[in-house]
mmCIF file of the N, C-alpha and C atoms, coordinates in Angstrom:
data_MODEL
# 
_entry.id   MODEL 
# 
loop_
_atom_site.group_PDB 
_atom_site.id 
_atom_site.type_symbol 
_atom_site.label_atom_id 
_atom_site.label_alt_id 
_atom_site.label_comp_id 
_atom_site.label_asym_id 
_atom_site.label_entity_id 
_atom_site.label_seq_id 
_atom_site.pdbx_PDB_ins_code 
_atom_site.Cartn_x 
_atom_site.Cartn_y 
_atom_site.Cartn_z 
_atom_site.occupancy 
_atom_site.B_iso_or_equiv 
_atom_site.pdbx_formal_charge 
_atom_site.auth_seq_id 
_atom_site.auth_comp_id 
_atom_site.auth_asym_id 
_atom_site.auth_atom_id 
_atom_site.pdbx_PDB_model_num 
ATOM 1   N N  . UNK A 1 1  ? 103.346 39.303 21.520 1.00 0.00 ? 1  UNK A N  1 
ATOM 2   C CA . UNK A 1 1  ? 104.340 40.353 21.574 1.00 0.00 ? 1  UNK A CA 1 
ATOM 3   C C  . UNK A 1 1  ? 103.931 41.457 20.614 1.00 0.00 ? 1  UNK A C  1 
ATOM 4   N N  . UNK A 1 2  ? 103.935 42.172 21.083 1.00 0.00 ? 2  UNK A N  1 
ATOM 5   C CA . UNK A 1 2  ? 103.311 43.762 20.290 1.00 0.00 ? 2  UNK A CA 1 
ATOM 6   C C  . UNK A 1 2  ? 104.560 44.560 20.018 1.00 0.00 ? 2  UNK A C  1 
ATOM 7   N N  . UNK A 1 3  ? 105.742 44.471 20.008 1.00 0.00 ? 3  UNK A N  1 
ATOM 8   C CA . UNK A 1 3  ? 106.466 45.756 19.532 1.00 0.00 ? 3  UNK A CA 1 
ATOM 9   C C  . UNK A 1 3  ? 107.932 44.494 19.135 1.00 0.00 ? 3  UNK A C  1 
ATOM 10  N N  . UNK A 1 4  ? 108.281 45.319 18.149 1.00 0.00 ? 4  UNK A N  1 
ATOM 11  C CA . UNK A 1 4  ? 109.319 44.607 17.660 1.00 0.00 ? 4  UNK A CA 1 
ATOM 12  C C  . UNK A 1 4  ? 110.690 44.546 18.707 1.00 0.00 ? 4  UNK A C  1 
ATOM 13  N N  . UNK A 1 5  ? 110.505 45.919 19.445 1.00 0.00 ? 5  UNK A N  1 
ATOM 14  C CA . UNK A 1 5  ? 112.012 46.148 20.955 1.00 0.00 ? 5  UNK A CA 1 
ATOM 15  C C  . UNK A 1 5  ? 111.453 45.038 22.185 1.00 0.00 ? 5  UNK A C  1 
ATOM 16  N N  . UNK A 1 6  ? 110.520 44.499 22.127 1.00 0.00 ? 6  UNK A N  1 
ATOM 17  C CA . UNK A 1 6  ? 109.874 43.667 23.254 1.00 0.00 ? 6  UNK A CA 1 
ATOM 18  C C  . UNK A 1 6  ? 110.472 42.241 22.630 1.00 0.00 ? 6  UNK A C  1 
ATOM 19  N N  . UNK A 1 7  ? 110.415 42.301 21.342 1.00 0.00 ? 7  UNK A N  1 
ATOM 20  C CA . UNK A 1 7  ? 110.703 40.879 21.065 1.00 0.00 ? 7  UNK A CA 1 
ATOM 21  C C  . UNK A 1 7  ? 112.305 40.819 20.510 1.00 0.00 ? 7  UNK A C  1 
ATOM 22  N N  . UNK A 1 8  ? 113.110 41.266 20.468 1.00 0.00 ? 8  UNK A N  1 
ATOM 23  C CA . UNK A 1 8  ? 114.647 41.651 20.544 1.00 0.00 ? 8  UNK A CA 1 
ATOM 24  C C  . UNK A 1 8  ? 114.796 41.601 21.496 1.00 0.00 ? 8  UNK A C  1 
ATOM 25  N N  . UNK A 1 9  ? 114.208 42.050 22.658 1.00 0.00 ? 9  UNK A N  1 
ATOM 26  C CA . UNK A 1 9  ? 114.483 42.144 24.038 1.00 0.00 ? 9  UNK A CA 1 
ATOM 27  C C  . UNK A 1 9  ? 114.786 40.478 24.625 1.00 0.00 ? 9  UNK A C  1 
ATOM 28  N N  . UNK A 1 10 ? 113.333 39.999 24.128 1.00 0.00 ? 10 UNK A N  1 
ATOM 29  C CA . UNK A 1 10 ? 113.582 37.951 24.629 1.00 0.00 ? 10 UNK A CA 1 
ATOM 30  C C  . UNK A 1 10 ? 114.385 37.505 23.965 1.00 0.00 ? 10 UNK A C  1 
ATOM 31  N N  . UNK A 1 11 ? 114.921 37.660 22.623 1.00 0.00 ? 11 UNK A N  1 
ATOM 32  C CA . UNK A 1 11 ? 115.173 37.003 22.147 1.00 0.00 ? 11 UNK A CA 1 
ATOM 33  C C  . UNK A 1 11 ? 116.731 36.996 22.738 1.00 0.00 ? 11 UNK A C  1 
ATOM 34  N N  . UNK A 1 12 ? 117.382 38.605 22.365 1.00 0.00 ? 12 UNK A N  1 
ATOM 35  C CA . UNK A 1 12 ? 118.391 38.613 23.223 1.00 0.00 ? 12 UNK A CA 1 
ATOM 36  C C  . UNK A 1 12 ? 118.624 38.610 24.870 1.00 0.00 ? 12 UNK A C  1 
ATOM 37  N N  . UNK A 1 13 ? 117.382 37.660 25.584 1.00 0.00 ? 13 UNK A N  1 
ATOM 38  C CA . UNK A 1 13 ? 117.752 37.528 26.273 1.00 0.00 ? 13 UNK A CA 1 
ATOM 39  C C  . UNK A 1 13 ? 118.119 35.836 26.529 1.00 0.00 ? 13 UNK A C  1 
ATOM 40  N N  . UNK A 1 14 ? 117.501 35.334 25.323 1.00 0.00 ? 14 UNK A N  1 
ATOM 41  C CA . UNK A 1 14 ? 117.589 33.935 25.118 1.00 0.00 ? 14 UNK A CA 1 
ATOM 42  C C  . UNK A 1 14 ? 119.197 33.687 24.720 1.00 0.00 ? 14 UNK A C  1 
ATOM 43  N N  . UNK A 1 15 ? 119.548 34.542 24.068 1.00 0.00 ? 15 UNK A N  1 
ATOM 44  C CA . UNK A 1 15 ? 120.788 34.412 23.280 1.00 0.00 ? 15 UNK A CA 1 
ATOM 45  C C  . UNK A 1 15 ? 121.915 34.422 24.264 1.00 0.00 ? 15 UNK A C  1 
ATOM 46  N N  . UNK A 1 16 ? 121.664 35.296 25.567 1.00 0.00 ? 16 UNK A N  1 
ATOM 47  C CA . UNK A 1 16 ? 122.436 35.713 26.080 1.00 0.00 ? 16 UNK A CA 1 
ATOM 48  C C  . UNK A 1 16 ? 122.536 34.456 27.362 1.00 0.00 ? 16 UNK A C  1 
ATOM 49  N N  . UNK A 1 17 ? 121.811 33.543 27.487 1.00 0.00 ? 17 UNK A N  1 
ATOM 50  C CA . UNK A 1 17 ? 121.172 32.383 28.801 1.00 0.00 ? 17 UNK A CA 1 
ATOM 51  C C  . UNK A 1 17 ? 122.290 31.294 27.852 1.00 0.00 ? 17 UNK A C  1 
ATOM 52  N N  . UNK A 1 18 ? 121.958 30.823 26.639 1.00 0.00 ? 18 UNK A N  1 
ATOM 53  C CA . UNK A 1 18 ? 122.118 29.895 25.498 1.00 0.00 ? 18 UNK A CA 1 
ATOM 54  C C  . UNK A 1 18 ? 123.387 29.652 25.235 1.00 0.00 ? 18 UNK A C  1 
ATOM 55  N N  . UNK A 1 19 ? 123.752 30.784 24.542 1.00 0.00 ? 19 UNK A N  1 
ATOM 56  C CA . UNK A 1 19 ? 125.008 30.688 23.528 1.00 0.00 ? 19 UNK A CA 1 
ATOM 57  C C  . UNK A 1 19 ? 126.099 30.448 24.466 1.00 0.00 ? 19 UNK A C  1 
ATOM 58  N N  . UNK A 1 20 ? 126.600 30.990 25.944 1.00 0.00 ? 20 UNK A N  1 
ATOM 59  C CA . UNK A 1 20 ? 127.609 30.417 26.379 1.00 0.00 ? 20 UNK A CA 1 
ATOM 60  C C  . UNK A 1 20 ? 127.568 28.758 27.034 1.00 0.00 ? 20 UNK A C  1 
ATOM 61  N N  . UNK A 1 21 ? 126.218 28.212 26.609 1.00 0.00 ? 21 UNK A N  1 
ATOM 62  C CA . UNK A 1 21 ? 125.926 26.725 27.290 1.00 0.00 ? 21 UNK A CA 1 
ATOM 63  C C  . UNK A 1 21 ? 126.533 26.272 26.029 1.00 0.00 ? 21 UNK A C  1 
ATOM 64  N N  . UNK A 1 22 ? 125.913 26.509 24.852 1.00 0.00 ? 22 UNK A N  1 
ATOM 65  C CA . UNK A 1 22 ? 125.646 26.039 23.525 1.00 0.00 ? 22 UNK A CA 1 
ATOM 66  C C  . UNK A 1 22 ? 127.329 25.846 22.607 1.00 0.00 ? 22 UNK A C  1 
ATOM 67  N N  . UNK A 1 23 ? 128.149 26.949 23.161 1.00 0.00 ? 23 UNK A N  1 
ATOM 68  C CA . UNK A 1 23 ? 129.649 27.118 22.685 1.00 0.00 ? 23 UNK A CA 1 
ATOM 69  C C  . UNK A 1 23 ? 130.139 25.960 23.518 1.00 0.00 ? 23 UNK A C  1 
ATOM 70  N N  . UNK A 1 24 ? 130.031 25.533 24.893 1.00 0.00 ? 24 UNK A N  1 
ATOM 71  C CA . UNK A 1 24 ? 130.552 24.932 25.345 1.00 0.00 ? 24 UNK A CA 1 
ATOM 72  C C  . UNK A 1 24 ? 130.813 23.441 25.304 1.00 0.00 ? 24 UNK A C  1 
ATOM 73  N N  . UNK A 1 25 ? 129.516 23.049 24.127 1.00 0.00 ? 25 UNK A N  1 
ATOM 74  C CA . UNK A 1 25 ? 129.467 21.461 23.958 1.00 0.00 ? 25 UNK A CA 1 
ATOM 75  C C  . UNK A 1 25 ? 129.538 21.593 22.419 1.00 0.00 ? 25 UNK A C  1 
ATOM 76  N N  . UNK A 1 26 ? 130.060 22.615 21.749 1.00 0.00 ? 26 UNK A N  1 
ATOM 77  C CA . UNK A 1 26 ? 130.803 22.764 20.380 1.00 0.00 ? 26 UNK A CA 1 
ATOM 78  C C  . UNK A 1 26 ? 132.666 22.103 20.433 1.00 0.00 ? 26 UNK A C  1 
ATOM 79  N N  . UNK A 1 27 ? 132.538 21.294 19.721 1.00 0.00 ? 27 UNK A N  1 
ATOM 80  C CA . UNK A 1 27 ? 134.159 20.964 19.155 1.00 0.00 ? 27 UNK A CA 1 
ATOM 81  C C  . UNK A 1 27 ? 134.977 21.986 18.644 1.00 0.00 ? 27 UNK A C  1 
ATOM 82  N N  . UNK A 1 28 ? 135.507 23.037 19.135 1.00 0.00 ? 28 UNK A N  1 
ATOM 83  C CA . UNK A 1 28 ? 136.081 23.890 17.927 1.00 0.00 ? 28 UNK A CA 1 
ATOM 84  C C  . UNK A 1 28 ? 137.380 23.428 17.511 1.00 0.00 ? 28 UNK A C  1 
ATOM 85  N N  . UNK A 1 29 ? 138.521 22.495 18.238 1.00 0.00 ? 29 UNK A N  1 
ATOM 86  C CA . UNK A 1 29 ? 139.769 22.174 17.585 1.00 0.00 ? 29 UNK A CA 1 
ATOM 87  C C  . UNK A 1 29 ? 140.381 22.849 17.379 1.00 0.00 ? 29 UNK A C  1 
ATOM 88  N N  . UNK A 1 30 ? 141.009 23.026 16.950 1.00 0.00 ? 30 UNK A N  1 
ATOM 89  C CA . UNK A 1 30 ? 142.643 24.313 17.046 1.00 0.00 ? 30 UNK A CA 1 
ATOM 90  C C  . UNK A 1 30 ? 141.503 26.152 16.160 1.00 0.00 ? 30 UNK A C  1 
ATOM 91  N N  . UNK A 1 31 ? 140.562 25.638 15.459 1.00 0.00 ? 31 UNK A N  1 
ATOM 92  C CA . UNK A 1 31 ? 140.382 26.483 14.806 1.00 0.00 ? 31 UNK A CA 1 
ATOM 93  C C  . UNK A 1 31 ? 139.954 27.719 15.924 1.00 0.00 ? 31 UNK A C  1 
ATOM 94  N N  . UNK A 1 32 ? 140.235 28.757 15.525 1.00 0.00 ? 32 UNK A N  1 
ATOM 95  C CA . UNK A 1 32 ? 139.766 30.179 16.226 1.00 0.00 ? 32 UNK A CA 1 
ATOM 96  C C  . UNK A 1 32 ? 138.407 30.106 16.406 1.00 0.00 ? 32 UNK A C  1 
ATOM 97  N N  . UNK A 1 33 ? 138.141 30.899 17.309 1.00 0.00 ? 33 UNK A N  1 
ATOM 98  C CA . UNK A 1 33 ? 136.009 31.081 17.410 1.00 0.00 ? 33 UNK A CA 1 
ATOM 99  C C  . UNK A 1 33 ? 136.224 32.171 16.157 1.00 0.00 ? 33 UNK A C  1 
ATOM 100 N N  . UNK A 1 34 ? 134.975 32.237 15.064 1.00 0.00 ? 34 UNK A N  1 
ATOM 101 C CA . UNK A 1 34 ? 135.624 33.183 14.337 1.00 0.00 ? 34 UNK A CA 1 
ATOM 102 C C  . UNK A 1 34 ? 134.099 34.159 14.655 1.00 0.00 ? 34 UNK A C  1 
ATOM 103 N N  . UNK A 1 35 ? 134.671 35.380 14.654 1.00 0.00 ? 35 UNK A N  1 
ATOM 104 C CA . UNK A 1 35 ? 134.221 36.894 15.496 1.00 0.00 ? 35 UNK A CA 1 
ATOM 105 C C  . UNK A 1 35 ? 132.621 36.867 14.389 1.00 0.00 ? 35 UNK A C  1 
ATOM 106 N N  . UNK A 1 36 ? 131.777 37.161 14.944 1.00 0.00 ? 36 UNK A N  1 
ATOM 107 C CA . UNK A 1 36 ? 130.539 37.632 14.314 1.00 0.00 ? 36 UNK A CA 1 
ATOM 108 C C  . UNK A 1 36 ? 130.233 38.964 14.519 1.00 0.00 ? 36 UNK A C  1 
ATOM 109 N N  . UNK A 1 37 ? 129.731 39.554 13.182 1.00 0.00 ? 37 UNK A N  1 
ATOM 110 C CA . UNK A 1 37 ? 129.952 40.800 12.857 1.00 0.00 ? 37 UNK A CA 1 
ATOM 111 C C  . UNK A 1 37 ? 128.575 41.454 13.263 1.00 0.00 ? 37 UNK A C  1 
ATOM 112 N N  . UNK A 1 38 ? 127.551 40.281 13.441 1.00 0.00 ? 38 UNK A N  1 
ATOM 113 C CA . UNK A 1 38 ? 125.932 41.175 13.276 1.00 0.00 ? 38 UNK A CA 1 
ATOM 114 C C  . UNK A 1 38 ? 125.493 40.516 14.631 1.00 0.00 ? 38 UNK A C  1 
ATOM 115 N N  . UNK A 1 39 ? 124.851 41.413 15.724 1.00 0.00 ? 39 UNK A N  1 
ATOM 116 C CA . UNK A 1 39 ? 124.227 39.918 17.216 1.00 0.00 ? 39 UNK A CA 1 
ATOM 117 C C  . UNK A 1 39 ? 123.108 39.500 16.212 1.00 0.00 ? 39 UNK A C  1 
ATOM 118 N N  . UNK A 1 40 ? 123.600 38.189 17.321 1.00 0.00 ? 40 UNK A N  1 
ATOM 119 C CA . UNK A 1 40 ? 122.675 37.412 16.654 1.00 0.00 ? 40 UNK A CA 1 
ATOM 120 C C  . UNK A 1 40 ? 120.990 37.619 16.801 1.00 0.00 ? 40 UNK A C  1 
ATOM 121 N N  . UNK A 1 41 ? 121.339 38.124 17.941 1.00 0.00 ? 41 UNK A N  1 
ATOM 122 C CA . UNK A 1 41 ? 119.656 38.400 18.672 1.00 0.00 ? 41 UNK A CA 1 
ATOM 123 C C  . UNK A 1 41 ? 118.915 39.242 17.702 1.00 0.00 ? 41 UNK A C  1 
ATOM 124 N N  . UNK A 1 42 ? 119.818 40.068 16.774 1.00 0.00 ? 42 UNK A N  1 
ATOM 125 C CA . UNK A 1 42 ? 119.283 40.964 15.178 1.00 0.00 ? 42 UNK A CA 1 
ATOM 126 C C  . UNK A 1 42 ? 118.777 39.964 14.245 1.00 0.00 ? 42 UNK A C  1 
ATOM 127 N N  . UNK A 1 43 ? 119.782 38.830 14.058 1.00 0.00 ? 43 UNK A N  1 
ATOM 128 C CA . UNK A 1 43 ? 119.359 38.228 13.254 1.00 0.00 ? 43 UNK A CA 1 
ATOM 129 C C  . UNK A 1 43 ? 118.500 37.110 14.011 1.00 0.00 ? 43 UNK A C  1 
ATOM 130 N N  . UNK A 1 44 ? 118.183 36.648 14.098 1.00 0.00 ? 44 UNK A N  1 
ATOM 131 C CA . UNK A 1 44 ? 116.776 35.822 14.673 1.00 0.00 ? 44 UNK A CA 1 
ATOM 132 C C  . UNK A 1 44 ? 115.787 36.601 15.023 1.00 0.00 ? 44 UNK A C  1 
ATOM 133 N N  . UNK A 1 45 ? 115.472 37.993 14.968 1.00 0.00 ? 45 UNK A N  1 
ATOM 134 C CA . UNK A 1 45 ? 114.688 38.580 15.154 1.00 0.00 ? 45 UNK A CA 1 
ATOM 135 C C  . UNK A 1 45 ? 113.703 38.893 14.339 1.00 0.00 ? 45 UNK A C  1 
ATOM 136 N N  . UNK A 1 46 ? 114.294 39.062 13.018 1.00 0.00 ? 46 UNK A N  1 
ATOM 137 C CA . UNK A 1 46 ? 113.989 39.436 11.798 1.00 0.00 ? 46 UNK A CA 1 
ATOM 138 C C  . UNK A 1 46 ? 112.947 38.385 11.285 1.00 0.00 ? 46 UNK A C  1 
ATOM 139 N N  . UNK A 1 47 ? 113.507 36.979 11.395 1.00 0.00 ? 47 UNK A N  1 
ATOM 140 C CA . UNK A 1 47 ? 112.520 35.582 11.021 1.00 0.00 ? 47 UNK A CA 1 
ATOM 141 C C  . UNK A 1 47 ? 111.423 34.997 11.944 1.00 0.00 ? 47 UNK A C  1 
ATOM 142 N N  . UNK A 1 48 ? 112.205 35.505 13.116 1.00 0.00 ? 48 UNK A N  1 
ATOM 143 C CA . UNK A 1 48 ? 110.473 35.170 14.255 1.00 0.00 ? 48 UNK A CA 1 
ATOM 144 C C  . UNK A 1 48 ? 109.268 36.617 13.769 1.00 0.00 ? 48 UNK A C  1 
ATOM 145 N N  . UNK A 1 49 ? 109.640 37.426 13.871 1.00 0.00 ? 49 UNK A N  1 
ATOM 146 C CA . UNK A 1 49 ? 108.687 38.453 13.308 1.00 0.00 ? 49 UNK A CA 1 
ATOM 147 C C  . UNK A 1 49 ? 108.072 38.319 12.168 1.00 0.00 ? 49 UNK A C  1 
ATOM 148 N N  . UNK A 1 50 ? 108.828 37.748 10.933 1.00 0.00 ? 50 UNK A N  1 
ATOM 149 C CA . UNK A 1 50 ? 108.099 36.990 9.839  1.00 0.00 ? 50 UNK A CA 1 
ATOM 150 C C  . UNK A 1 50 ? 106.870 36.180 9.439  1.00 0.00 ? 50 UNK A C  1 
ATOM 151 N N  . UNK A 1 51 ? 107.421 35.536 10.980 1.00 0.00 ? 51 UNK A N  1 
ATOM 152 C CA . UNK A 1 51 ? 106.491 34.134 11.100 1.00 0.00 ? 51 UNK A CA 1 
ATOM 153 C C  . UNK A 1 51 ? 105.006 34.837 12.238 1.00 0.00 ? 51 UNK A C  1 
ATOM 154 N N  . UNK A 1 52 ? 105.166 35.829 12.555 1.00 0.00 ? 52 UNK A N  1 
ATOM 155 C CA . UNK A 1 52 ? 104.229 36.993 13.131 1.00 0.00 ? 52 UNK A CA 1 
ATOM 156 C C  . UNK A 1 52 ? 103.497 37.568 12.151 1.00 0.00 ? 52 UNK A C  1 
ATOM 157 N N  . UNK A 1 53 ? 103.452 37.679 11.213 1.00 0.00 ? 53 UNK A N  1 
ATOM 158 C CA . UNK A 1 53 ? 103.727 38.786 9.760  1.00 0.00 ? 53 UNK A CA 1 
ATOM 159 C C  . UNK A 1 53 ? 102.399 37.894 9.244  1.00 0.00 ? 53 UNK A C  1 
ATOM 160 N N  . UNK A 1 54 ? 102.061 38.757 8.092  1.00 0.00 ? 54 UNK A N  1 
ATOM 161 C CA . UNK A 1 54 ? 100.909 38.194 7.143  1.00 0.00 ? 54 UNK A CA 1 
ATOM 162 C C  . UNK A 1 54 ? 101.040 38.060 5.908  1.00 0.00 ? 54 UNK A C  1 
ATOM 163 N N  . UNK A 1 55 ? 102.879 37.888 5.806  1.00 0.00 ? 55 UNK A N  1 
ATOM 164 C CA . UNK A 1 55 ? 103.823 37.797 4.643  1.00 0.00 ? 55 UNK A CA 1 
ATOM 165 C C  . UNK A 1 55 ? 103.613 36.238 4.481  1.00 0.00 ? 55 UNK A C  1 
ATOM 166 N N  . UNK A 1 56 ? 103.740 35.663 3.388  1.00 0.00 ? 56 UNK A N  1 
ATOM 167 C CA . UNK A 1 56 ? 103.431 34.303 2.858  1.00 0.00 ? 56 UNK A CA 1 
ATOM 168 C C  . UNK A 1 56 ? 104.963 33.992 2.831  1.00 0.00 ? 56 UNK A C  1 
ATOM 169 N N  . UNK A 1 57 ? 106.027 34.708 2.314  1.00 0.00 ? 57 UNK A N  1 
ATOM 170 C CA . UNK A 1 57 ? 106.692 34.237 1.765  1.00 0.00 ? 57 UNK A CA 1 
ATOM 171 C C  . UNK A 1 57 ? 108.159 35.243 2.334  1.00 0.00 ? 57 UNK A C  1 
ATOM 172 N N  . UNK A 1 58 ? 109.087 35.076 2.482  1.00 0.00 ? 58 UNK A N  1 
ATOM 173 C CA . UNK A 1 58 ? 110.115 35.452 3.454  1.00 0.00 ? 58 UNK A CA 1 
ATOM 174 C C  . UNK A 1 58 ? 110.886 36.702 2.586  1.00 0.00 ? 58 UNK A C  1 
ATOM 175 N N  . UNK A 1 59 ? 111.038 36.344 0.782  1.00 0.00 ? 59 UNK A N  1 
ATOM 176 C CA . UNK A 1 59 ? 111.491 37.368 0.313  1.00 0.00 ? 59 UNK A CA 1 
ATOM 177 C C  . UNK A 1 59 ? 110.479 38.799 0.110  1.00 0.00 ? 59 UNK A C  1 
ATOM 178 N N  . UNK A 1 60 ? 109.279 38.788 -0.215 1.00 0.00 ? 60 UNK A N  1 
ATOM 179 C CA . UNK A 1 60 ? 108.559 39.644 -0.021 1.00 0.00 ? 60 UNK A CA 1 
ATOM 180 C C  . UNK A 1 60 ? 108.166 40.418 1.795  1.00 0.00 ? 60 UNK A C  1 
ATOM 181 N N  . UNK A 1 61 ? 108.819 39.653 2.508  1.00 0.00 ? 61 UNK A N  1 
ATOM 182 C CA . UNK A 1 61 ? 108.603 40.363 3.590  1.00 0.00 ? 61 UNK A CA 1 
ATOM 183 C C  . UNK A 1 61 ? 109.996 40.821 3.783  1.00 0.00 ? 61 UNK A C  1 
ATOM 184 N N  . UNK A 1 62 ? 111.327 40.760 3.473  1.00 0.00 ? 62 UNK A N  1 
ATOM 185 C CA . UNK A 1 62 ? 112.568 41.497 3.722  1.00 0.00 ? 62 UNK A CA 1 
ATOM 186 C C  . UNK A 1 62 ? 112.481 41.890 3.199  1.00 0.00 ? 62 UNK A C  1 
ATOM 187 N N  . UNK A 1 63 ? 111.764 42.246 1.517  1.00 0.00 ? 63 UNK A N  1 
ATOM 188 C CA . UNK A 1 63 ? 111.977 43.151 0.398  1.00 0.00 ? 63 UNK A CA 1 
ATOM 189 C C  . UNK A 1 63 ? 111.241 44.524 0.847  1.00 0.00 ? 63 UNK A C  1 
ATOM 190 N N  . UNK A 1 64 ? 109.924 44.256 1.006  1.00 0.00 ? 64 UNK A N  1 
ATOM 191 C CA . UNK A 1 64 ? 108.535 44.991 1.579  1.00 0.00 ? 64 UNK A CA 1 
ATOM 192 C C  . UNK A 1 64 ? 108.732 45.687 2.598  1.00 0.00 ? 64 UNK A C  1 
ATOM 193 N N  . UNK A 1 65 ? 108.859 45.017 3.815  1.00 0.00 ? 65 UNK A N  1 
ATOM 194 C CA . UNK A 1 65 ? 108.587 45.714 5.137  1.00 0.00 ? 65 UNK A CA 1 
ATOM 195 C C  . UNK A 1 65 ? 110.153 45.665 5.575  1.00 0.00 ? 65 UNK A C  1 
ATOM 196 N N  . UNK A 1 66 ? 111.200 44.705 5.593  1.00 0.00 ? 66 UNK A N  1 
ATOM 197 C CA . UNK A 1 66 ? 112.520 44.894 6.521  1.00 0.00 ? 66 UNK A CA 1 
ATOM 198 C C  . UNK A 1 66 ? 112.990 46.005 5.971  1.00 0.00 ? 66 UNK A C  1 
ATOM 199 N N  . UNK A 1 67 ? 113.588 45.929 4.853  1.00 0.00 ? 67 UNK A N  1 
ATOM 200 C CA . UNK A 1 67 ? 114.220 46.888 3.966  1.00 0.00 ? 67 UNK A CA 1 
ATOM 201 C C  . UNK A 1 67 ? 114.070 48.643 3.831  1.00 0.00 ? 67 UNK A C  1 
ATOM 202 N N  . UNK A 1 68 ? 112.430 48.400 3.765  1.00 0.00 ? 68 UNK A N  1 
ATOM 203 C CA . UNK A 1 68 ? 111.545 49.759 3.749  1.00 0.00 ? 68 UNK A CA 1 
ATOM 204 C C  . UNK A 1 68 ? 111.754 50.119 5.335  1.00 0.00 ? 68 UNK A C  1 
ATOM 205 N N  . UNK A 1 69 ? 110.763 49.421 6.258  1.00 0.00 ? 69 UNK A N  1 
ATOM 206 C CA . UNK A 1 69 ? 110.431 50.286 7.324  1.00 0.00 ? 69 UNK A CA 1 
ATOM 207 C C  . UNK A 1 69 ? 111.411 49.578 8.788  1.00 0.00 ? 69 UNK A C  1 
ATOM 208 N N  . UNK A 1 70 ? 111.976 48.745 8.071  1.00 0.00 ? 70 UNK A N  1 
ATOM 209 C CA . UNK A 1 70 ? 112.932 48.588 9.973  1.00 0.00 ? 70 UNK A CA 1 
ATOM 210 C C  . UNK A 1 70 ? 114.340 48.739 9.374  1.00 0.00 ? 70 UNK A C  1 
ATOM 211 N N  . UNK A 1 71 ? 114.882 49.735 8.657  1.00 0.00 ? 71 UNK A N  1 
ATOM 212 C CA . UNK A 1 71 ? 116.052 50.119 8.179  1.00 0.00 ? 71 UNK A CA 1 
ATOM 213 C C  . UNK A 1 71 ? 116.798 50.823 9.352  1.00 0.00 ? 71 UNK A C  1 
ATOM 214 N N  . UNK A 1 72 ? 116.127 51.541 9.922  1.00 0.00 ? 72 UNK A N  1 
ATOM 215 C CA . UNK A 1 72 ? 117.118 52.199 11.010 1.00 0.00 ? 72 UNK A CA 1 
ATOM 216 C C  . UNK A 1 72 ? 116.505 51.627 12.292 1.00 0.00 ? 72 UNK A C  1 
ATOM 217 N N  . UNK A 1 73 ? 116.232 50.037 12.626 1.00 0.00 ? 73 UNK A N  1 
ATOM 218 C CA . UNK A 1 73 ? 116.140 49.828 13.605 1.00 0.00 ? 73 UNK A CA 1 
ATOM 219 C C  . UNK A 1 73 ? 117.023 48.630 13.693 1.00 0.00 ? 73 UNK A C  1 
ATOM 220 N N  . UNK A 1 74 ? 117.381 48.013 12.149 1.00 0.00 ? 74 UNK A N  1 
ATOM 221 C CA . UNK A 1 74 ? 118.898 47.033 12.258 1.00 0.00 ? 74 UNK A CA 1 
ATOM 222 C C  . UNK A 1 74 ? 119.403 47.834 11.353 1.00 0.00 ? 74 UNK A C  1 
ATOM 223 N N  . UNK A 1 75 ? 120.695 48.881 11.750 1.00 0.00 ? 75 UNK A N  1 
ATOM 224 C CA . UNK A 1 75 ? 120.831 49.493 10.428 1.00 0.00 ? 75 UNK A CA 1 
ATOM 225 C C  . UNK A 1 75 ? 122.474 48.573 9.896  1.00 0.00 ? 75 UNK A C  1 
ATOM 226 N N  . UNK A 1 76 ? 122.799 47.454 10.589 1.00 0.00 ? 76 UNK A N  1 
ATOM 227 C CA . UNK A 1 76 ? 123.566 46.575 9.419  1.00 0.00 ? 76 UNK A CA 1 
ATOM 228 C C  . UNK A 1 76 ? 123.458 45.692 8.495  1.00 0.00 ? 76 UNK A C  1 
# 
């Protein structure tokens, strides 16, 4: 995968196949589904690209490269 929108793209498309199978064999019990604020397909995106990366170590690559140069491509 060569571009970071190619791989957001699978991922949220994985998310989108998954998560209503995946909710469905969850126990939730009286409690509410409680609302998520960030997709998730943002956040799993961030750590498969990592593991793409020639970063050793996970805080030097959110410090380094997320922070710096993909700021306005997750800007929450």
């Amino acid at each position: 995968m060569n571009s970071l929108l190619e791989l957001f793209c699978d991922v949220g498309d994985f998310c989108h196949s998954f998560l209503p199978k995946w909710e469905k064999q969850l126990f939730l019990g009286d409690a509410s589904q409680r609302q998520r604020t960030r997709s998730l397909s943002e956040v799993m995106t961030i750590p498969i690209r990592f593991h793409q990366s020639h970063y050793r170590d996970f805080k030097a690559y959110y410090t380094d490269y997320v922070l710096e140069r993909l700021r306005g491509e997750f800007p929450a």
